[in-house]
N, C-alpha and C positions, 0 to 999 in steps of 0.2 A: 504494500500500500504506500503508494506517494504521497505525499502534504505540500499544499503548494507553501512555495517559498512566502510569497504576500499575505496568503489570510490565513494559512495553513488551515483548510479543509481538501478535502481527500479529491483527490485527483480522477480522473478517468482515463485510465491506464490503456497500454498496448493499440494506438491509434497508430494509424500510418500519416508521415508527411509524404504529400506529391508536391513536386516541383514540376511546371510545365516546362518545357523547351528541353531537358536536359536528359541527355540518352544513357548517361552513366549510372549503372546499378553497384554503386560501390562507394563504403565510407572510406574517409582519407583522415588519419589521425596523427598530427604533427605536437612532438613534445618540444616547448623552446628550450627546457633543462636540458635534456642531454640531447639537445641538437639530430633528433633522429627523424624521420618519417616513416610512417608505418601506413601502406596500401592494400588493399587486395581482400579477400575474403576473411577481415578480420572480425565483423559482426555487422548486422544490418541493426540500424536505428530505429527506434520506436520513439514516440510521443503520447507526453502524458499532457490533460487540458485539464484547466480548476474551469469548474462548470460557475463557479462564483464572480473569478474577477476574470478569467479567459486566460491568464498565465499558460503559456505554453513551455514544456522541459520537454527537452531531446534526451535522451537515456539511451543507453546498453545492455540490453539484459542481462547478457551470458560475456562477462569479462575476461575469459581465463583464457583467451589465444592472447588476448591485451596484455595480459600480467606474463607473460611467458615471455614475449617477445620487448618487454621490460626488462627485463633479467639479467 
């Protein structure tokens, strides 16, 4: 269960964001610490919406290809 950041009431979890024009199906995650980029099938993005104030959170469900390639 999420909480949004503003009113903290609970979220409406596992929503997809579409973007039109953009043919790439793949997240792109760049750390400025240790200067790395990380591409490719490392998790698809979900969004969570506060049904309250409309806050939208971009989220990753399933973290552990992320923390691995952290390492």
């Amino acid at each position: 269960m999420r909480k949004c950041i503003r009113c903290d009431m609970e979220m409406v979890e596992d929503c997809e964001l579409v973007i039109w024009g953009f043919g790439s199906e793949y997240i792109q995650i760049k750390s400025n610490k240790k200067k790395r980029a990380f591409s490719g099938d490392l998790a698809t993005p979900k969004v969570a919406v506060c049904p309250n104030c409309g806050e939208v959170s971009i989220y990753i469900e399933n973290t552990s290809k992320l923390k691995e390639q952290c390492k």
